[in-house]
N, C-alpha and C positions, 0 to 999 in steps of 0.2 A: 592485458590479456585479449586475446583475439582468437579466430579460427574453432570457435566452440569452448576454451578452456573455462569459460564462464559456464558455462552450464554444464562442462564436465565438473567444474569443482562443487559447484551447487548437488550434484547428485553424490557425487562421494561425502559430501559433508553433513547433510541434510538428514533427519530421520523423523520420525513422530515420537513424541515424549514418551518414555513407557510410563509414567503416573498421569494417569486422564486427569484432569483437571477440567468439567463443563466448565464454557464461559457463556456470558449471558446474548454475546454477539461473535460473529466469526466474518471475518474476512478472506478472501481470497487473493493471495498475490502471484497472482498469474503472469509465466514469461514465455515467452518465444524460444523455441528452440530452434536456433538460426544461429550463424557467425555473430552476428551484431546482434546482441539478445536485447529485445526489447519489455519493458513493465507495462501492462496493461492498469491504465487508468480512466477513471472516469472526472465527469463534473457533474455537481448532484443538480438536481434541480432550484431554482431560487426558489420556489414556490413551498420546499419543504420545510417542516417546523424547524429541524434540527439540522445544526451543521449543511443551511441552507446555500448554493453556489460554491460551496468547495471542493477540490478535488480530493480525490478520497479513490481506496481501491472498492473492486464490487463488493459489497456484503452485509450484513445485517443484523437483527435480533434473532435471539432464538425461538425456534415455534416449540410448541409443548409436541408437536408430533418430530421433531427432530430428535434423532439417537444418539449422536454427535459432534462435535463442533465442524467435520470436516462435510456431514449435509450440510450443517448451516450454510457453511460456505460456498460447497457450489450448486445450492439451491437457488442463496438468494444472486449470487453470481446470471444462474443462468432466469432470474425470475427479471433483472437490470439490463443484461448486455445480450442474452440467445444465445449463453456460452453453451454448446454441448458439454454433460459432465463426463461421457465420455471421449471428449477432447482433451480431457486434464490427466496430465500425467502424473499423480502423487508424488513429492520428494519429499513431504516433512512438515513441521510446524516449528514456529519459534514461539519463546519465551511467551507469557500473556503480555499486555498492555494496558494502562488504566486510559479508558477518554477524561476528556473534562467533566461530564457529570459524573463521573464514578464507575461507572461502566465498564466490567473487564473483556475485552478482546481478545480474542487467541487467530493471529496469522495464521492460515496456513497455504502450504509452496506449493504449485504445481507449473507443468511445462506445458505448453501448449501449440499446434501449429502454427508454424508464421502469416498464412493465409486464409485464418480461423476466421468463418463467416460472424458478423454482431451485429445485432440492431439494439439501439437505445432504450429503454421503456421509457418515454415520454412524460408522465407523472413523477418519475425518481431521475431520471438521468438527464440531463440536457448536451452529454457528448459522451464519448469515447477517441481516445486516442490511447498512442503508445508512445513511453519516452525510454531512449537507448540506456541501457542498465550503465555502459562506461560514462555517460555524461554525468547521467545523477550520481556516480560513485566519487566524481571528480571534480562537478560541479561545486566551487566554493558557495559557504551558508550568505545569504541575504539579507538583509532587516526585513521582518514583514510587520507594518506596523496594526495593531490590534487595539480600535478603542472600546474603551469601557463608559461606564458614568462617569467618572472625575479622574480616569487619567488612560492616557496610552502607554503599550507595552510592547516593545519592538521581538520577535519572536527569529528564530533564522528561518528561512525560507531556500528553498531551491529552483530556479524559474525554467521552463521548460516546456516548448510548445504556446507560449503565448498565456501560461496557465502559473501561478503557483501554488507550491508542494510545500508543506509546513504540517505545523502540529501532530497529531498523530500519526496522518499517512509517513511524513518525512521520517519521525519517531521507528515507524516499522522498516524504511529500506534500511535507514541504519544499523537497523538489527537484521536484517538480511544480508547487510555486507558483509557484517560479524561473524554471525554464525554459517551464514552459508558460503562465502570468499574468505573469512580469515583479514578480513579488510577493516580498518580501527578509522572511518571518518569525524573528522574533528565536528563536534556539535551539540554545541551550548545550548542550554536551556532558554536562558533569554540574552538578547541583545542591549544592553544600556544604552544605547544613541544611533539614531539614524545614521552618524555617521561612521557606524561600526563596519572596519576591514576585516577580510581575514587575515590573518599575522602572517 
């Protein structure tokens, strides 16, 4: 798909859940509303406790003055990146998400100008960049290996930009392919062997 039909089909398909469901964290997954749509992502800072140097889209926990899950997310959006919130064009939320500590997430869609000013916030973020929505749709899964105490665990991954995209971020494009393209990307849970192809 090209020439916009990506973010045509994003807007036809996309909606806000009508059963609110707060989540404790919300994300934003912010794209370009351009021919080549691109996902705005980030790399969090090494320095933070959690989910330290990974990439990850902008967003965060909920504040007790949050009404929302969709301030969460372009609060702490614009509290990360200088997103203006009104730059974001609502389209919808998907499905919640559990993180690894337990933590439920609720995505939610918006469009944004392809030449949207951002500055990093220094203490959370250590970049920003943008990766083309057809590559990650297309992009076959990765090993990414993950160690633990006493053993590693190969996860898939998607690489892109010099950066890789796995666990929950990767978790949410896939659910963005789904519900907002109608797009069924193959991806496994875990990888058994580094020396795992795609078939």
């Amino acid at each position: 798909m090209s020439d916009r039909r990506l973010t045509q089909k994003l807007q036809q398909s996309l909606r806000f859940s009508p059963r609110v469901q707060y989540a404790q964290a919300a994300v934003l997954i912010a794209i370009t509303d351009e021919d080549d749509p691109k996902v705005l992502l980030t790399r969090r800072s090494v320095y933070l406790s959690n989910h330290a140097g990974e990439v990850s889209f902008p967003g965060g926990k909920r504040d007790p003055n949050d009404t929302s899950n969709i301030v969460v997310a372009l609060r702490e959006a614009y509290e990360e990146t200088a997103l203006n919130p009104f730059d974001v064009k609502l389209l919808g939320d998907l499905p919640m998400q559990k993180a690894r500590n337990g933590m439920l997430v609720k995505p939610v869609v918006g469009l944004i100008p392809p030449k949207v000013e951002l500055i990093a916030q220094p203490t959370e973020i250590d970049r920003i960049f943008f990766a083309s929505m057809e590559h990650l749709m297309h992009a076959p899964p990765t090993p990414y290996e993950v160690r633990y105490a006493h053993q590693s665990l190969y996860f898939p991954s998607m690489r892109v930009e010099n950066e890789i995209v796995w666990g929950l971020t990767a978790r949410m494009l896939i659910s963005l392919f789904q519900y907002g393209l109608g797009y069924h990307k193959e991806w496994p849970f875990l990888v058994n062997s580094p020396a795992f192809k795609k078939p």
